[in-house]
N, C-alpha and C positions, 0 to 999 in steps of 0.2 A: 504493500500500500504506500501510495506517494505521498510526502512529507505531509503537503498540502491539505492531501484529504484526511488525514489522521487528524489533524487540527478538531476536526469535527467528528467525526464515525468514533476514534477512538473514547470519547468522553461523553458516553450517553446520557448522562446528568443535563445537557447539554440541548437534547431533545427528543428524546427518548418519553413517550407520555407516562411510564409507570413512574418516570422521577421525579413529576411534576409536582409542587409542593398545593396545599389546599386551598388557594388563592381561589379567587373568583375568575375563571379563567374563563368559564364556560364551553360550549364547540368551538371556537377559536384553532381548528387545526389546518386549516389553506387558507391561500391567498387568493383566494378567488373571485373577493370582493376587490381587489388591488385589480386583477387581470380583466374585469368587466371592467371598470374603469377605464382601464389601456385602451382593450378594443371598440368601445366608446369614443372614448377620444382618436383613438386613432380612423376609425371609420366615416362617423359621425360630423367631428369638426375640422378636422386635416384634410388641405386638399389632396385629393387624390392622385398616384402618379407624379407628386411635384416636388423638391424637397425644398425645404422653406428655411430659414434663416433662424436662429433663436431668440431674436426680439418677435418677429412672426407668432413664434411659440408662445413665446411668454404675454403674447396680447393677445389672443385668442382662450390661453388659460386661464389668463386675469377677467376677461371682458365679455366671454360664452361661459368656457366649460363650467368652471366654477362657481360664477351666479347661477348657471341653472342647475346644475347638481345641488345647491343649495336651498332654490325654489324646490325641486323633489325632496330634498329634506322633510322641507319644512310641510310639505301636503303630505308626506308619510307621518308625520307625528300630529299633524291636523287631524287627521283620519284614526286615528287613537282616541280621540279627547272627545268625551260625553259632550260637545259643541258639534259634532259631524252627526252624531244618531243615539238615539237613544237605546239600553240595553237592556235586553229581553231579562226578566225575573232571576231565572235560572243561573245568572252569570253574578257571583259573589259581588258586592259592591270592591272590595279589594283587590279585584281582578281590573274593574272597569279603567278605560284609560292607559292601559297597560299594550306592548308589543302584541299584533296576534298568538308571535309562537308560543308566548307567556301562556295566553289568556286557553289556549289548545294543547299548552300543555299539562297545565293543568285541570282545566274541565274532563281530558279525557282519563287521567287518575279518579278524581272523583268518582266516578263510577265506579268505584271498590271500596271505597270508603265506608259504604253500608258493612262493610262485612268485617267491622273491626269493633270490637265493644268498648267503652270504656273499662272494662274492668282489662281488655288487654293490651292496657296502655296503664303504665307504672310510671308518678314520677319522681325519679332520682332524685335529683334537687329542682332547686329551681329552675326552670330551663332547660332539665338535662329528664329527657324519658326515655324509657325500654319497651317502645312496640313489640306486641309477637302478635305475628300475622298470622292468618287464619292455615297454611301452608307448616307454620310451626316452626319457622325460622325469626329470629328475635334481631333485633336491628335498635341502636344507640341514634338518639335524635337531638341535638342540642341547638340550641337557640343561639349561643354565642358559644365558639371553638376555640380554634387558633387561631390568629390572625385579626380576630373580632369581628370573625364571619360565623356563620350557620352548617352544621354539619348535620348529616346521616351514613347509616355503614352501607347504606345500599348500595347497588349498583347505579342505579335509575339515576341517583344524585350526585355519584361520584360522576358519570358519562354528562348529565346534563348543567350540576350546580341550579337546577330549579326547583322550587318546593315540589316533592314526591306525594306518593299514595300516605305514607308514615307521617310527614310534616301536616299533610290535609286531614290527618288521621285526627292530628292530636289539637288542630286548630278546631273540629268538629269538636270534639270529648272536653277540651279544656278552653271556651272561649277566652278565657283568662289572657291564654295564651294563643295569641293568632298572629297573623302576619303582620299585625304595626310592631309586635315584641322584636321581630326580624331588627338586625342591627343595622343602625342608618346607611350605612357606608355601603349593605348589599343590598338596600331597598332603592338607595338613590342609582344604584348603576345603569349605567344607558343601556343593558341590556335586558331589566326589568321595569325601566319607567319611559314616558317620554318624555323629550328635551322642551321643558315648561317652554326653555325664554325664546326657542325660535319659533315661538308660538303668537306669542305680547303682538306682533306686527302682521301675525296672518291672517287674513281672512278670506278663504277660496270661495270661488265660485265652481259649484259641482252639481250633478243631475240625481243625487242618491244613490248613485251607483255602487257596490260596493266594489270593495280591489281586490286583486287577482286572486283567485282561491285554487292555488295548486300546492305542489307538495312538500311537504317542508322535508328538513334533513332527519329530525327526528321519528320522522315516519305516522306523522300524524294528518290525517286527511282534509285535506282542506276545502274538496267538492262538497257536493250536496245540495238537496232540495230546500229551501226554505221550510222551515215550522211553523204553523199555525198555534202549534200549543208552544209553552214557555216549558216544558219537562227535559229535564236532561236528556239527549240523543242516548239509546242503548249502546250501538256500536261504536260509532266515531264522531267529529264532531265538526261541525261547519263554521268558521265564521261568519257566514250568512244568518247562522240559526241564533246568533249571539246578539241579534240587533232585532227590533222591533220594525215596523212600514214607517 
């Protein structure tokens, strides 16, 4: 192996995901969001066939790309906010205003939540409970961990860092203790809230339409027919079904 690559292969602390420490990291593992970007701009706003100068660049980045990547910002967190539509019964006030993938991923947990009693949910200290699921395997749930974030021993939590079946467990069994107890620093993340202040200046004009409903990475469904009723979906769960006419 060449110097060069040993720099990196040798030292999987480095990036290797089992060495990741319990930060709030979430799916954060390509760059994928970087490379849509690219072929955006490169498509999109570059002329075509021409090569261009780097002031060219840098007026173009300054004076399209980037103002309008930030008008779609800010209509993606518009489209969040109890100001776009109103939300169906079903959807926790705690959820509302929140990322789709949030609000889909855990709506679609909840749907097992019935099957966990209070009496199988124990709490250690304060903050700190021992779910044992209905399967018979026992899972550590804390409110505040290391780092002065939210832990569980699941899997479901370690893969996604979002409140789980076990977290929605004990917010059910223990109102005491629910999602405002969450420590501010992983309530405020921009991957569980939306960005208030590019909000203050927006006001779109839109048809009620709602936005794209395909598939996310975590494998939660985003098609679907509208509901008539406010009941949680059985199977999967639409963001359609999340919002009221």
């Amino acid at each position: 192996m060449a110097a060069d690559q040993c720099k990196h292969y040798c030292f999987q602390q480095r990036w290797a995901r089992a060495y990741r420490d319990d930060s709030y990291h979430v799916a954060v593992d390509t760059n994928n969001g970087v490379e849509a970007m690219n072929k955006t701009l490169k498509y999109n706003y570059l002329p075509k066939g021409k090569n261009i100068t780097l002031s060219h660049l840098v007026t173009i980045l300054v004076e399209e790309f980037l103002p309008e990547a930030f008008h779609k910002y800010q209509k993606e967190n518009f489209a969040m906010s109890k100001f776009y539509r109103s939300y169906n019964d079903f959807v926790p006030d705690y959820l509302q205003g929140r990322p789709r993938k949030v609000i889909l991923h855990c709506l679609s947990r909840m749907q097992k939540v019935a099957k966990f009693t209070k009496e199988s949910i124990k709490m250690a200290s304060p903050g700190t409970f021992i779910v044992h699921s209905p399967s018979g395997k026992e899972h550590k749930v804390q409110f505040v961990a290391e780092d002065n974030m939210p832990q569980c021993t699941c899997k479901d939590w370690i893969r996604w860092h979002i409140p789980c079946k076990h977290f929605l467990a004990v917010f059910s069994h223990y109102p005491q203790w629910g999602w405002a107890n969450l420590p501010k620093p992983y309530l405020d993340s921009e991957y569980l809230s939306a960005d208030s202040a590019s909000l203050l200046n927006h006001q779109p004009q839109h048809d009620g339409t709602p936005q794209d409903h395909d598939s996310d990475e975590s494998g939660n469904s985003l098609e679907g027919e509208k509901m008539a009723n406010t009941q949680l979906p059985p199977h999967h769960v639409s963001l359609t079904v999340c919002f009221t006419s």
